[in-house]
C-alpha positions in Angstrom: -6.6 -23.0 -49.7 -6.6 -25.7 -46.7 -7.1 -29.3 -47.7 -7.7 -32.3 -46.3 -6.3 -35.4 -47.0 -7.1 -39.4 -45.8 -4.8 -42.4 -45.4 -6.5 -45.4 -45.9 -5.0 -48.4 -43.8 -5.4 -51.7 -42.9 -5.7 -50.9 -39.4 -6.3 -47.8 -38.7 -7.8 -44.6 -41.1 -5.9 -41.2 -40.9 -7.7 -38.0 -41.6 -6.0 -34.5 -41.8 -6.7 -31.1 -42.0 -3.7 -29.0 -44.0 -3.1 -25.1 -44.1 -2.5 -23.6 -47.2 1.6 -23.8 -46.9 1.2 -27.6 -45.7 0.8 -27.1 -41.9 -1.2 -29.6 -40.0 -4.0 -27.8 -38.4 -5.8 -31.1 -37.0 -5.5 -35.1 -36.9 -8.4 -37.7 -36.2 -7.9 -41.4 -36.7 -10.0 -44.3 -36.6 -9.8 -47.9 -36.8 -10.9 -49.8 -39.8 -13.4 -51.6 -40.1 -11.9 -55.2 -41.3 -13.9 -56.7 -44.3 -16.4 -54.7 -43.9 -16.4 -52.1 -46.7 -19.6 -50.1 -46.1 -18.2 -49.7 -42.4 -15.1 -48.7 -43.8 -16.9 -46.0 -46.0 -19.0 -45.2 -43.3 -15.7 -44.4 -41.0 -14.5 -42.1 -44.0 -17.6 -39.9 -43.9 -17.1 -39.5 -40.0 -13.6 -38.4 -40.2 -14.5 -36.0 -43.1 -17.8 -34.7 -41.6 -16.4 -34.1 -38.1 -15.0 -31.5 -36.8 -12.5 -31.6 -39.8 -15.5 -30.4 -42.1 -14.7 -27.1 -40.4 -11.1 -26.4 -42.3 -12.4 -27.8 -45.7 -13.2 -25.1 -48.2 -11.4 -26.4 -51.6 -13.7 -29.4 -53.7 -10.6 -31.8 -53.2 -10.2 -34.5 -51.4 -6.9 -36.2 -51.0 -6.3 -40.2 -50.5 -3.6 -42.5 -49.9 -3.9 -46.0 -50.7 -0.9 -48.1 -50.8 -1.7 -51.1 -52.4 -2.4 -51.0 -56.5 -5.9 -50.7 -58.3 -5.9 -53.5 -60.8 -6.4 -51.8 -64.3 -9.5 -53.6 -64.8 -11.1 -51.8 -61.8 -11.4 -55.4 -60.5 -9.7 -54.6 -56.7 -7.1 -53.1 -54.6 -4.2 -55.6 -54.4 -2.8 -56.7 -51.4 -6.2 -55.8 -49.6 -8.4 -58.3 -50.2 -11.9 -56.9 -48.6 -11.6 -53.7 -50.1 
C-alpha cells in the first residue's frame, strides 16, 4: 500500500509520497500561505492532486500538525490564522 503523508508548517507545506515499506518515492513542497486559510487549503489540494495523486491508492491521508487542537474544536494553538 503507498501513502501519502503532509506536514503542515508555518512556512512551508511538505507533501510526500511513501512506498509500502516506508521509502520515499517523491517530495513537493510549498510555501504557506500566511493567514490565509482557504490559500492554505488551496496549496494542500495542489500538493495532493499533482503529480503525487499518481502513487496514492490507499483512502488515507496522513497529517502532521505540531501545534495542539483545543478540545473545544475552537483552534490550532500556537497558530493563530489557522
Amino acid at each position: 500500500m503507498l501513502r501519502i503523508g503532509i506536514d503542515l508548517g508555518g512556512s512551508k507545506i511538505e507533501a510526500a509520497a511513501l512506498a509500502a515499506a516506508g521509502a520515499l518515492l517523491e517530495r513537493r513542497r510549498l510555501p504557506t500561505p500566511r493567514s490565509d486559510y482557504p490559500g492554505t487549503l488551496e496549496a494542500v489540494r495542489r500538493l495532493v492532486t499533482g503529480r503525487l495523486s499518481d502513487y496514492v491508492f490507499s483512502e488515507c491521508i496522513g497529517t502532521r500538525l505540531l501545534p495542539p487542537v483545543h478540545g473545544d474544536s475552537s483552534g490550532v494553538r500556537g497558530a493563530a490564522w489557522l
